[in-house]
OpenMM code with the backbone's topology and positions (N, CA, C; nanometers):
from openmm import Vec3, app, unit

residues = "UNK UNK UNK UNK UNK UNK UNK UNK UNK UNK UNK UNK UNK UNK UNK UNK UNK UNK UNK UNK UNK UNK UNK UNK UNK UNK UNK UNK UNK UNK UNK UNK UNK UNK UNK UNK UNK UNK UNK UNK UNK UNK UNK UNK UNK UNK UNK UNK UNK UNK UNK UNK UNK UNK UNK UNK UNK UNK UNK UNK UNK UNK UNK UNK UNK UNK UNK UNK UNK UNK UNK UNK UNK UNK UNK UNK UNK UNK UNK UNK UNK UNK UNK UNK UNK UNK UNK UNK UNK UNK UNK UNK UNK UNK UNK UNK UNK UNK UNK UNK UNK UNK UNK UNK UNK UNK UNK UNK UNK UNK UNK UNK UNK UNK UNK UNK UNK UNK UNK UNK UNK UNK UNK UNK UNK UNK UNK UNK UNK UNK UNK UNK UNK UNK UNK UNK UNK UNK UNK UNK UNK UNK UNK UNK UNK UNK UNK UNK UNK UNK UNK UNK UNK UNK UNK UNK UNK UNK UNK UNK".split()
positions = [
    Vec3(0.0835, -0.1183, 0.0000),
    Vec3(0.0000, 0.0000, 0.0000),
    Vec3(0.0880, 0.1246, 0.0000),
    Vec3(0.0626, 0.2258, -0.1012),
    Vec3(0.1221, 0.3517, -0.0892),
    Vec3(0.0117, 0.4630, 0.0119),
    Vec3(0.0811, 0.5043, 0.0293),
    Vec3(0.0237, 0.6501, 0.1044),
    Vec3(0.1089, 0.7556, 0.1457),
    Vec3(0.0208, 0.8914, 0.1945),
    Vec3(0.0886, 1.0281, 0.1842),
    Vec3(0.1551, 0.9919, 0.4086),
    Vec3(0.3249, 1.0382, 0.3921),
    Vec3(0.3413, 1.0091, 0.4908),
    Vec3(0.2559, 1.1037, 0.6265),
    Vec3(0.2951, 1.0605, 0.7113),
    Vec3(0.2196, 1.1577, 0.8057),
    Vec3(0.3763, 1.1765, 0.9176),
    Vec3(0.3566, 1.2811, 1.0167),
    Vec3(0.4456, 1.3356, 1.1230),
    Vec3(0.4959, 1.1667, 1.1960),
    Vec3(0.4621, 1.0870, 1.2332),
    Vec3(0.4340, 0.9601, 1.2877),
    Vec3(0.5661, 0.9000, 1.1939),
    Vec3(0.6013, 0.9373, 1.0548),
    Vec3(0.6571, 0.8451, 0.9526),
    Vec3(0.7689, 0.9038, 1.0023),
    Vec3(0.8169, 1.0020, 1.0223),
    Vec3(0.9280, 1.0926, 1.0260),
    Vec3(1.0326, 0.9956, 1.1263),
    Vec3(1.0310, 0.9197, 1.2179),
    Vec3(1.1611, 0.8602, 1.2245),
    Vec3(1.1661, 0.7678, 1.1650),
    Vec3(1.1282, 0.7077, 1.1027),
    Vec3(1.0930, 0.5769, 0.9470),
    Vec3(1.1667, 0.6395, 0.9088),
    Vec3(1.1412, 0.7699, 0.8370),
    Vec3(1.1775, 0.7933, 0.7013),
    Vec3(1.3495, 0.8442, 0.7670),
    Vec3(1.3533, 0.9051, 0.8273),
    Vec3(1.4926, 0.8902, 0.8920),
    Vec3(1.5823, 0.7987, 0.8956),
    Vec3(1.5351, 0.6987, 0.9646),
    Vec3(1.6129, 0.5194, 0.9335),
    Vec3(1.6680, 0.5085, 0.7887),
    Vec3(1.5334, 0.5131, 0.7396),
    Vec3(1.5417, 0.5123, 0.5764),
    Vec3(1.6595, 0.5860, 0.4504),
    Vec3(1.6787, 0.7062, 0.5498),
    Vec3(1.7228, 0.8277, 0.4551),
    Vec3(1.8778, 0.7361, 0.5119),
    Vec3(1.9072, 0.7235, 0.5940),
    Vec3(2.0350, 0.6676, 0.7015),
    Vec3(2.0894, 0.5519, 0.6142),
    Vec3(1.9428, 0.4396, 0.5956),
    Vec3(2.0137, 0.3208, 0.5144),
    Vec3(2.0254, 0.3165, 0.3725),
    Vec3(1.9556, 0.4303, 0.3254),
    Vec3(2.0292, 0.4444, 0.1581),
    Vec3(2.1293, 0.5029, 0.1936),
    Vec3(2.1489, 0.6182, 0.2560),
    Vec3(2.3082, 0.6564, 0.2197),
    Vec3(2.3931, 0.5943, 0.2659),
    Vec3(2.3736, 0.4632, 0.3869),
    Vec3(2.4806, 0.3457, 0.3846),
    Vec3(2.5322, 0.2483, 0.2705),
    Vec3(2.3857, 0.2497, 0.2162),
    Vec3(2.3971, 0.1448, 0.0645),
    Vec3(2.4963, 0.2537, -0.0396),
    Vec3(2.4780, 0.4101, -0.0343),
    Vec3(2.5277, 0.4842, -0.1380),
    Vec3(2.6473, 0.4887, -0.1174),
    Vec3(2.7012, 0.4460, 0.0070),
    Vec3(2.8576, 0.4793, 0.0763),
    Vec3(2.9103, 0.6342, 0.0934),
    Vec3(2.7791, 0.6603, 0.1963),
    Vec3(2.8013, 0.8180, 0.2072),
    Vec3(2.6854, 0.8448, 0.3184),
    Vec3(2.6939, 0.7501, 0.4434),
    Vec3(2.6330, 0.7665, 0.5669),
    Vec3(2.7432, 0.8713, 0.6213),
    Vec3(2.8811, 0.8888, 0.6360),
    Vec3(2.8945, 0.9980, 0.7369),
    Vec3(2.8546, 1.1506, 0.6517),
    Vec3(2.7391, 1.1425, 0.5056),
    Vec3(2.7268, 1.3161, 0.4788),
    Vec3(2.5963, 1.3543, 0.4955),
    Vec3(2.5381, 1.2369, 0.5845),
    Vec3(2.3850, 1.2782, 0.6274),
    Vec3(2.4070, 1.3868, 0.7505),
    Vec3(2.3440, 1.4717, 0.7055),
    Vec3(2.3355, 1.5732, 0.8466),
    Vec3(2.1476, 1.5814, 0.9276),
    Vec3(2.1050, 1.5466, 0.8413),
    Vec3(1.9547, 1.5449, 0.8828),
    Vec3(1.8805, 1.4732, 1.0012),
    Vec3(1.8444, 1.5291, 1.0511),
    Vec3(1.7406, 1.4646, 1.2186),
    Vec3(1.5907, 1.5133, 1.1811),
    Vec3(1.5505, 1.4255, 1.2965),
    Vec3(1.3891, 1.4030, 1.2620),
    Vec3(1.3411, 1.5342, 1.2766),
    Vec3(1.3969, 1.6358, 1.3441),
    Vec3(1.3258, 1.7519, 1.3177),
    Vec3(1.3639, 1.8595, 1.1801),
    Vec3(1.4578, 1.8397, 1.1423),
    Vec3(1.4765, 1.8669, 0.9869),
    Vec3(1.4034, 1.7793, 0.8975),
    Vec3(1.3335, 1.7107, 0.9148),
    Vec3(1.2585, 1.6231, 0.7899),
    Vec3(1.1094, 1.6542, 0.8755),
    Vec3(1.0931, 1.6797, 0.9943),
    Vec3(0.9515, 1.7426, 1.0218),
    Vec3(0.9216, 1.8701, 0.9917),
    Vec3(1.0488, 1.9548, 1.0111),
    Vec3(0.9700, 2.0522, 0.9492),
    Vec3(0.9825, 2.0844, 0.7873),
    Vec3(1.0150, 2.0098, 0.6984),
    Vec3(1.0527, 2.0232, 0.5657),
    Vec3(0.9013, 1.9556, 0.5090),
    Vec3(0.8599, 1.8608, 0.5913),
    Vec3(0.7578, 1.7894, 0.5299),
    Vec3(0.6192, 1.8743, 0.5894),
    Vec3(0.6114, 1.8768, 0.7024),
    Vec3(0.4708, 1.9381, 0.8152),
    Vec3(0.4901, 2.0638, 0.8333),
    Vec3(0.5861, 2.1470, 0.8054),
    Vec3(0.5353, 2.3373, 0.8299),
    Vec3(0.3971, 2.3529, 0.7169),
    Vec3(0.3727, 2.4808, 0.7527),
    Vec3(0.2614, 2.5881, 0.6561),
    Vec3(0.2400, 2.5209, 0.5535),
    Vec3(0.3868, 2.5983, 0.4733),
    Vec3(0.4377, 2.5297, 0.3647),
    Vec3(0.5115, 2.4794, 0.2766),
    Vec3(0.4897, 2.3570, 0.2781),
    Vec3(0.5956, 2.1973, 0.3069),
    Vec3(0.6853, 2.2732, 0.1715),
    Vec3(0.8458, 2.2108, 0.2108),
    Vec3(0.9557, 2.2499, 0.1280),
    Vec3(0.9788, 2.0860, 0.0354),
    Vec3(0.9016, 1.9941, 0.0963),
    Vec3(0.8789, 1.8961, 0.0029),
    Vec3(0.7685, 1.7877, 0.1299),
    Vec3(0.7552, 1.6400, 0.0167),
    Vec3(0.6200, 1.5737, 0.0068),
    Vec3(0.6891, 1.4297, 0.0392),
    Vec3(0.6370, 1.3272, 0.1079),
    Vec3(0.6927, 1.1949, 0.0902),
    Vec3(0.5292, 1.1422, 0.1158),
    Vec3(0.6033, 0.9365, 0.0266),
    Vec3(0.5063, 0.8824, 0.0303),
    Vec3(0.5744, 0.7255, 0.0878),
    Vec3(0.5074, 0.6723, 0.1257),
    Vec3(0.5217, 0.5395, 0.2228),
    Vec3(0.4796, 0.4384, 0.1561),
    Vec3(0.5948, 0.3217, 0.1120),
    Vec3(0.5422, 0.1859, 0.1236),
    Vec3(0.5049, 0.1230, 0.2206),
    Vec3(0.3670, 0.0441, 0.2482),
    Vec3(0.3583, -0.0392, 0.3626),
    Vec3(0.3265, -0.1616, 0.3167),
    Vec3(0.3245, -0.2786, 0.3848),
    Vec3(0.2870, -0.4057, 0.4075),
    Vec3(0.2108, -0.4668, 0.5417),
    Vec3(0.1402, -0.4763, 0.5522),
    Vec3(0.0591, -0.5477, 0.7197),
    Vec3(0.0894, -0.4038, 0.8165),
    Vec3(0.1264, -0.3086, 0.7721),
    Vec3(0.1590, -0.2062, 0.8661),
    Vec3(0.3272, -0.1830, 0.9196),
    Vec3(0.3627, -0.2304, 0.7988),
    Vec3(0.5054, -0.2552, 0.8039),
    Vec3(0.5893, -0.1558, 0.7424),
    Vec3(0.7159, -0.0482, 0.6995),
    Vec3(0.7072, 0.0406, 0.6746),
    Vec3(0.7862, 0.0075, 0.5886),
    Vec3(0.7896, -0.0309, 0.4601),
    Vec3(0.8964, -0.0976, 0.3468),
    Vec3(1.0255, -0.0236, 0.2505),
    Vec3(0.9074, 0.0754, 0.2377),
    Vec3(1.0424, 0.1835, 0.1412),
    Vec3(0.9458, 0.3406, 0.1633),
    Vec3(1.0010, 0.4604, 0.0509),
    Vec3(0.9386, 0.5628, 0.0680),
    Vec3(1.0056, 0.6264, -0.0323),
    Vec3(0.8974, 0.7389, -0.0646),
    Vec3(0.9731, 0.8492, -0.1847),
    Vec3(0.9814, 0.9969, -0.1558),
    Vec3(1.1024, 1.0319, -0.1393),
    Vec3(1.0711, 1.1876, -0.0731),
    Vec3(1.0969, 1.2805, -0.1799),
    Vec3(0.9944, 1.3957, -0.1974),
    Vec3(1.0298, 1.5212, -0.3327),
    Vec3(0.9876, 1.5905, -0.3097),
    Vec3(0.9698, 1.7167, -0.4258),
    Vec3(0.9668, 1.8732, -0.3858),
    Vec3(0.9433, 1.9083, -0.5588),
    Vec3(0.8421, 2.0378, -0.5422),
    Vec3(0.8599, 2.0415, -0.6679),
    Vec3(0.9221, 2.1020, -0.7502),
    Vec3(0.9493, 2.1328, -0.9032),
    Vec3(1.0814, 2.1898, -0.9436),
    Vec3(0.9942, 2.2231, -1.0318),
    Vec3(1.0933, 2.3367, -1.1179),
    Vec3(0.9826, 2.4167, -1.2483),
    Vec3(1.0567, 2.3970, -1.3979),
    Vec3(1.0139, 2.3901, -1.4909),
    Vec3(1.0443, 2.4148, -1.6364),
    Vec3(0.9825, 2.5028, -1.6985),
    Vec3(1.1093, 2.6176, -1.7213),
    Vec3(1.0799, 2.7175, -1.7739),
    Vec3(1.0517, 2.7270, -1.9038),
    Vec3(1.1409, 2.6160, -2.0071),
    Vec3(1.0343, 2.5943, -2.1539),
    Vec3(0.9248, 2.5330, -2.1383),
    Vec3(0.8767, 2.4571, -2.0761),
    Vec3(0.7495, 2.3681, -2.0422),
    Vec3(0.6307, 2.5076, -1.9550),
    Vec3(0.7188, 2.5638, -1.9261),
    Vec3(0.6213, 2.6507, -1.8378),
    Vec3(0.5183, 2.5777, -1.7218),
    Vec3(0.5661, 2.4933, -1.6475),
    Vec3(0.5115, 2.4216, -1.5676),
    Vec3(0.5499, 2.3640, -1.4705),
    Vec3(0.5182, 2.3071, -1.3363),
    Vec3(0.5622, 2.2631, -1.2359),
    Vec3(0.5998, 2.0976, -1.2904),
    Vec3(0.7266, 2.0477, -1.2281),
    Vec3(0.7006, 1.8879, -1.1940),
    Vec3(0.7425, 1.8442, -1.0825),
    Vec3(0.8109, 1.7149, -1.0844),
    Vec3(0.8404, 1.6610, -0.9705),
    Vec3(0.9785, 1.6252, -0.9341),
    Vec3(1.0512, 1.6337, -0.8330),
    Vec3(1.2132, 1.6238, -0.8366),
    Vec3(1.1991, 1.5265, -0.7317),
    Vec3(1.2452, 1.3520, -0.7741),
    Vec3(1.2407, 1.2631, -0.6755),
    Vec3(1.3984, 1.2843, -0.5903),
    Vec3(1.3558, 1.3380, -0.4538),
    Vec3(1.4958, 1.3164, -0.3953),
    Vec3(1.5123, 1.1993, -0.3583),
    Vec3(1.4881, 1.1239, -0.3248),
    Vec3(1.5208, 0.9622, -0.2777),
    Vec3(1.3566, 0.8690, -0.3004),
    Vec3(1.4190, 0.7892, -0.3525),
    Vec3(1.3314, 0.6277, -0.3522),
    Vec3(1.4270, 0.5249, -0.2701),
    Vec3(1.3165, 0.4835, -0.1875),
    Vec3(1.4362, 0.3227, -0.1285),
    Vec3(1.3215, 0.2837, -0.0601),
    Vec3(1.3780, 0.1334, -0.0760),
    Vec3(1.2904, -0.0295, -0.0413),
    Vec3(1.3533, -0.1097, 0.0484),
    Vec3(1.3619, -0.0921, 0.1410),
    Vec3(1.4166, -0.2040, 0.1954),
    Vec3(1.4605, -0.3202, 0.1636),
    Vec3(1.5815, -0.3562, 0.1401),
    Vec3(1.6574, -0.4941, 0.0454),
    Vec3(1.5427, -0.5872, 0.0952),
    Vec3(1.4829, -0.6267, 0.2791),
    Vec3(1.3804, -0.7806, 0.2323),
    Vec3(1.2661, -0.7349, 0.1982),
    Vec3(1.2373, -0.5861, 0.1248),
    Vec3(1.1585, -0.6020, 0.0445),
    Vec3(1.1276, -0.6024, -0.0818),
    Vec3(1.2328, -0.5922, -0.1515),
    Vec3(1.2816, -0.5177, -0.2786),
    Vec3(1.1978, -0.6613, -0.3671),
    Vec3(1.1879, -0.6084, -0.5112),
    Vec3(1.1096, -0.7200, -0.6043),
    Vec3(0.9247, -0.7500, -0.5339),
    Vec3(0.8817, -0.6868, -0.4555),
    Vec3(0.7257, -0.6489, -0.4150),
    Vec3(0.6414, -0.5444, -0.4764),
    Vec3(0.7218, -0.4431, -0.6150),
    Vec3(0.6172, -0.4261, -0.6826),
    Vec3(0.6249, -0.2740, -0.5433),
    Vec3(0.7213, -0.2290, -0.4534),
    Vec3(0.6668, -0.1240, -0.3907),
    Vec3(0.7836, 0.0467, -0.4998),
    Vec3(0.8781, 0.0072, -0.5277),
    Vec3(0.9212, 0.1248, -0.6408),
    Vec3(0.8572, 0.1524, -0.6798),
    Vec3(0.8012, 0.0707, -0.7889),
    Vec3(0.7072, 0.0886, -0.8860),
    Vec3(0.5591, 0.1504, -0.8754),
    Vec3(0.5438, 0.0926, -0.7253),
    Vec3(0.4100, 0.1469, -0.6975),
    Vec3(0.4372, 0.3032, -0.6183),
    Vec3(0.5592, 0.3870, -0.6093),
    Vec3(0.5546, 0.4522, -0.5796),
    Vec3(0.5651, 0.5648, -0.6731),
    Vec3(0.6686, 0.4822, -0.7421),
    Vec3(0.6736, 0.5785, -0.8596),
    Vec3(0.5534, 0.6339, -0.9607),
    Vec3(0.4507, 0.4747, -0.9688),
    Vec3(0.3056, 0.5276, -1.0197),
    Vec3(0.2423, 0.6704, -0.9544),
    Vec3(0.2666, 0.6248, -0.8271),
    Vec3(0.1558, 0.7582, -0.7486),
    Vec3(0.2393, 0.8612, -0.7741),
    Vec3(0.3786, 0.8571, -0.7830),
    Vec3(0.4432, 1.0332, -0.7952),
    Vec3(0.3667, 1.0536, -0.9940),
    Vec3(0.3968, 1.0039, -1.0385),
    Vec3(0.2927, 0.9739, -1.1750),
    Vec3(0.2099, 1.0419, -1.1943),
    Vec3(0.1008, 0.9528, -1.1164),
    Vec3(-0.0397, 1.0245, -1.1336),
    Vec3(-0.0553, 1.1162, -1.0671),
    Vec3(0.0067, 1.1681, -0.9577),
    Vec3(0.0181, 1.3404, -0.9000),
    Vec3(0.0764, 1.4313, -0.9841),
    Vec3(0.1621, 1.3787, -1.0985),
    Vec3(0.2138, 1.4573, -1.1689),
    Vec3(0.0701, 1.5069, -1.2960),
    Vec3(0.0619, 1.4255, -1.3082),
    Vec3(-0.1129, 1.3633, -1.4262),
    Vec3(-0.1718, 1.4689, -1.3877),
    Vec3(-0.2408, 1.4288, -1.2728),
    Vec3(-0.3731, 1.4902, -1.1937),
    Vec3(-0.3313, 1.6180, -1.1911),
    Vec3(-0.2284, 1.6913, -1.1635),
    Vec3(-0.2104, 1.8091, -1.0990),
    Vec3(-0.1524, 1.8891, -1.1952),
    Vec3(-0.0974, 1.8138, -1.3161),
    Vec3(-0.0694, 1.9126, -1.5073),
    Vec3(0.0870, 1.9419, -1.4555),
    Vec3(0.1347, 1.8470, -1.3922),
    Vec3(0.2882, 1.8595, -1.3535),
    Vec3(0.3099, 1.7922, -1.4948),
    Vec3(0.4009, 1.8463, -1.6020),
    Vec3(0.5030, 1.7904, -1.6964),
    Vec3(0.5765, 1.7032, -1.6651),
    Vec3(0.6556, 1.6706, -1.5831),
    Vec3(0.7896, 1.5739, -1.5493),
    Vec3(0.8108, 1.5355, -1.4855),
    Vec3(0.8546, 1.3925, -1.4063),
    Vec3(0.9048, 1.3192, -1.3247),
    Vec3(1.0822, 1.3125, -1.3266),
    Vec3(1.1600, 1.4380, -1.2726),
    Vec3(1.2779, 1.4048, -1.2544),
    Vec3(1.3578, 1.3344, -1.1479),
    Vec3(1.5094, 1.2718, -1.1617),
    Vec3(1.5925, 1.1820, -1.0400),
    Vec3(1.7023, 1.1756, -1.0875),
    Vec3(1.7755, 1.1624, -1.0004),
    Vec3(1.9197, 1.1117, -1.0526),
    Vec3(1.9430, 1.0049, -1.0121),
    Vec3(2.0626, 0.8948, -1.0692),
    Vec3(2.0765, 0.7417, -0.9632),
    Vec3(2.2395, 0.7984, -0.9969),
    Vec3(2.2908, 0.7315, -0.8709),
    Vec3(2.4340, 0.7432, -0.9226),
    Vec3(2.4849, 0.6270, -1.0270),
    Vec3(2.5725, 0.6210, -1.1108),
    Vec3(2.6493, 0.5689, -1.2304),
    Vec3(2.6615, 0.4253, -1.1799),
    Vec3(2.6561, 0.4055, -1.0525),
    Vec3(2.7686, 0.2218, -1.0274),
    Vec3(2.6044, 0.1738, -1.0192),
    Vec3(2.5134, 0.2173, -0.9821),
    Vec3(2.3601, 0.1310, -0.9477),
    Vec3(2.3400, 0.1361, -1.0345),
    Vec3(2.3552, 0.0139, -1.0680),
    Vec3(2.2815, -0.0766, -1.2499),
    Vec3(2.1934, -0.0944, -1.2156),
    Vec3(2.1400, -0.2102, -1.0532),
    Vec3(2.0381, -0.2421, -1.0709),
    Vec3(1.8903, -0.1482, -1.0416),
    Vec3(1.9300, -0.0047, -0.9647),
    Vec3(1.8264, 0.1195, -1.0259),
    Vec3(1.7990, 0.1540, -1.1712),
    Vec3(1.9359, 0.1797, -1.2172),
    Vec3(1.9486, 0.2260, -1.3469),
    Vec3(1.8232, 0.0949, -1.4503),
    Vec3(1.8534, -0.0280, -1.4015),
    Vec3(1.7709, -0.1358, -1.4905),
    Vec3(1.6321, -0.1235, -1.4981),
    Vec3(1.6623, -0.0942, -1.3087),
    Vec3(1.4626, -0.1022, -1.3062),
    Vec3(1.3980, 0.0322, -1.3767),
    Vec3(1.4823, 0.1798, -1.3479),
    Vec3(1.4275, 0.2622, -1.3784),
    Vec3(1.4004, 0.2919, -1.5227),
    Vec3(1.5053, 0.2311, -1.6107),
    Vec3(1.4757, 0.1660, -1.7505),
    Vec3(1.3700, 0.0711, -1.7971),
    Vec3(1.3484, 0.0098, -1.7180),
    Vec3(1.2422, -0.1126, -1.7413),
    Vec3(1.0794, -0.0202, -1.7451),
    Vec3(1.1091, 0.1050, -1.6848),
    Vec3(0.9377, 0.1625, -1.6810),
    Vec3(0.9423, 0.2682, -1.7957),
    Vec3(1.0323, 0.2601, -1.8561),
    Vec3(1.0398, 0.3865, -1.9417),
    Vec3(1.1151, 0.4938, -1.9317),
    Vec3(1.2025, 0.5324, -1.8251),
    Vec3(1.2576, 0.6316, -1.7875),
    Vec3(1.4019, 0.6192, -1.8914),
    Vec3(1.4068, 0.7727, -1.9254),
    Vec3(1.5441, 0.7371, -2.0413),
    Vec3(1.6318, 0.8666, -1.9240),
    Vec3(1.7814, 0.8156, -1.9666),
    Vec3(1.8790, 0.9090, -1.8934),
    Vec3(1.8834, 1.0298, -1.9143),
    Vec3(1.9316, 1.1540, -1.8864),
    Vec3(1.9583, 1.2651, -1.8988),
    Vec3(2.1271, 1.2673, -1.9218),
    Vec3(2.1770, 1.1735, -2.0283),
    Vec3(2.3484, 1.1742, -2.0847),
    Vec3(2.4162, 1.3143, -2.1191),
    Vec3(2.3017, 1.4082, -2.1297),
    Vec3(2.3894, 1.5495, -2.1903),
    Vec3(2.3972, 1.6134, -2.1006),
    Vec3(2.3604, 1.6082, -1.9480),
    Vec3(2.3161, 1.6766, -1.8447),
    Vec3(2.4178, 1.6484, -1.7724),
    Vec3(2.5349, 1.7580, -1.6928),
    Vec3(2.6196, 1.7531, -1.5773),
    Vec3(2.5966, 1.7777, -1.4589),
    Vec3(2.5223, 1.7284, -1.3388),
    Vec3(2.4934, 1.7692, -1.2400),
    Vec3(2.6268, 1.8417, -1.1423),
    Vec3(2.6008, 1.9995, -1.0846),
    Vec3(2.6697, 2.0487, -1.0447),
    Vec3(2.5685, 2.1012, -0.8925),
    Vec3(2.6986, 2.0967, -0.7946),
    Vec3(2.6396, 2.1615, -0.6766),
    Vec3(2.7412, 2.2503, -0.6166),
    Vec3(2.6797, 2.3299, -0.5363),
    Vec3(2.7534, 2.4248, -0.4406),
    Vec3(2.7029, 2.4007, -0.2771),
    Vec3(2.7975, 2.3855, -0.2512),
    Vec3(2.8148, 2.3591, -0.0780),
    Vec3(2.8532, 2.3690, 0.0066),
    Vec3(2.8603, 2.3874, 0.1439),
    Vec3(2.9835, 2.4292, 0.2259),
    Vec3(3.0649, 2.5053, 0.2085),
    Vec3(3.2142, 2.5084, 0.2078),
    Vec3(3.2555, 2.6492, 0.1656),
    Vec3(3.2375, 2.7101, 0.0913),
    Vec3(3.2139, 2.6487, -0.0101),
    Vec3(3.1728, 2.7289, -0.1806),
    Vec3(3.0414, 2.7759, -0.1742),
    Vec3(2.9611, 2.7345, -0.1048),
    Vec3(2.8447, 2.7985, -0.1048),
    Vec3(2.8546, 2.9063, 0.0204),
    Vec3(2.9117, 2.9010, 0.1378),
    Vec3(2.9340, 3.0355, 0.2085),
    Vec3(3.0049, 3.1180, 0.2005),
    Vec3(3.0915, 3.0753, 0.0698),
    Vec3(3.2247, 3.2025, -0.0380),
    Vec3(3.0819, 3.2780, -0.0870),
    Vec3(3.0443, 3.2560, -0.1616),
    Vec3(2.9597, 3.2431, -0.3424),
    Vec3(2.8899, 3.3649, -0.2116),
    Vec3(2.8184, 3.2746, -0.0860),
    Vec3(2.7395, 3.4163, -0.0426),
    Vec3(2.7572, 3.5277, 0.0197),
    Vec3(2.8736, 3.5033, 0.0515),
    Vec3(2.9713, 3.6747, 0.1535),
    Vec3(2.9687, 3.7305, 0.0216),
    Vec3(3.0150, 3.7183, -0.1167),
    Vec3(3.0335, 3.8296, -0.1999),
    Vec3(2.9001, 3.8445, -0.2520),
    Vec3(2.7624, 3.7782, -0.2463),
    Vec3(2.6964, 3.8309, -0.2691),
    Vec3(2.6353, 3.9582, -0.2336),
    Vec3(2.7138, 3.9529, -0.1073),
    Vec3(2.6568, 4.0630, 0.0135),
    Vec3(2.7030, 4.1767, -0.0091),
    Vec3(2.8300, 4.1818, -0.1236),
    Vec3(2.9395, 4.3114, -0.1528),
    Vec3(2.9969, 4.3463, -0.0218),
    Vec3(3.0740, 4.4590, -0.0533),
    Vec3(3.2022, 4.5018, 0.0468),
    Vec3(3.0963, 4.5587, 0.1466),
] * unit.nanometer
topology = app.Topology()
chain = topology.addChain("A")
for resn in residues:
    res = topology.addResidue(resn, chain)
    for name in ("N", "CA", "C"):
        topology.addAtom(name, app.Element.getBySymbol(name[0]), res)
């Protein structure tokens, strides 16, 4: 069963956020606690959206996003920050079923696009996310600014 998480999910989805970036090999660059993912999800207004796999009431995987804009499309879509399944649950049909519902919210609501990134060594994302139709973004360089470079970049924004 998918569904919209609630305040209750927030140390789930914590665990969660913890054991993909163990699988990604990049648990010591989580900085996030349950009250940074409560208030990102439950303020006024939410800086992003998650949704919950369950089983018997069991908490299996989850998809957390936010939405992003296209300025030739002229329209809102969807920016998946994380999908993850729990390895004893993985092959249950819960990706897929999550990825449907980010889908049809995209459908329903005249969102254009379902975007994500996987990193390069996960074939077996890269397979599944191929297997539904999803084609790569090969011309696209993802770039970020962070930490020092992002508190350089903003002292000179500030001028002398």
């Amino acid at each position: 069963m998918i569904r919209t998480a609630t305040p209750e999910d927030v140390p789930e989805i914590v665990a969660m956020i913890r054991e993909l970036a163990e699988y990604e090999k990049a648990l010591h660059e989580v900085e996030a606690t349950e009250e940074h993912i409560h208030r990102a999800l439950f303020r006024d207004s939410p800086a992003a959206f998650a949704h919950m796999a369950e089983t018997d009431g069991r908490t299996e995987g989850f998809a957390l996003w936010f939405l992003n804009f296209s300025t030739w499309r002229g329209e809102h879509g969807i920016y998946l920050e994380d999908l993850y399944v729990r390895p004893e649950a993985r092959g249950r049909g819960h990706g897929k079923a999550l990825l449907t519902e980010l889908a049809r919210i995209c459908r329903d609501r005249g969102y254009t696009r379902l975007d994500w990134s996987v990193l390069d060594w996960n074939t077996p994302s890269i397979d599944f996310y191929r297997s539904l139709g999803a084609v790569p973004m090969d011309e696209w360089t993802g770039f970020r600014l962070t930490g020092e470079a992002l508190d350089g970049l903003g002292v000179r924004a500030e001028g002398p």
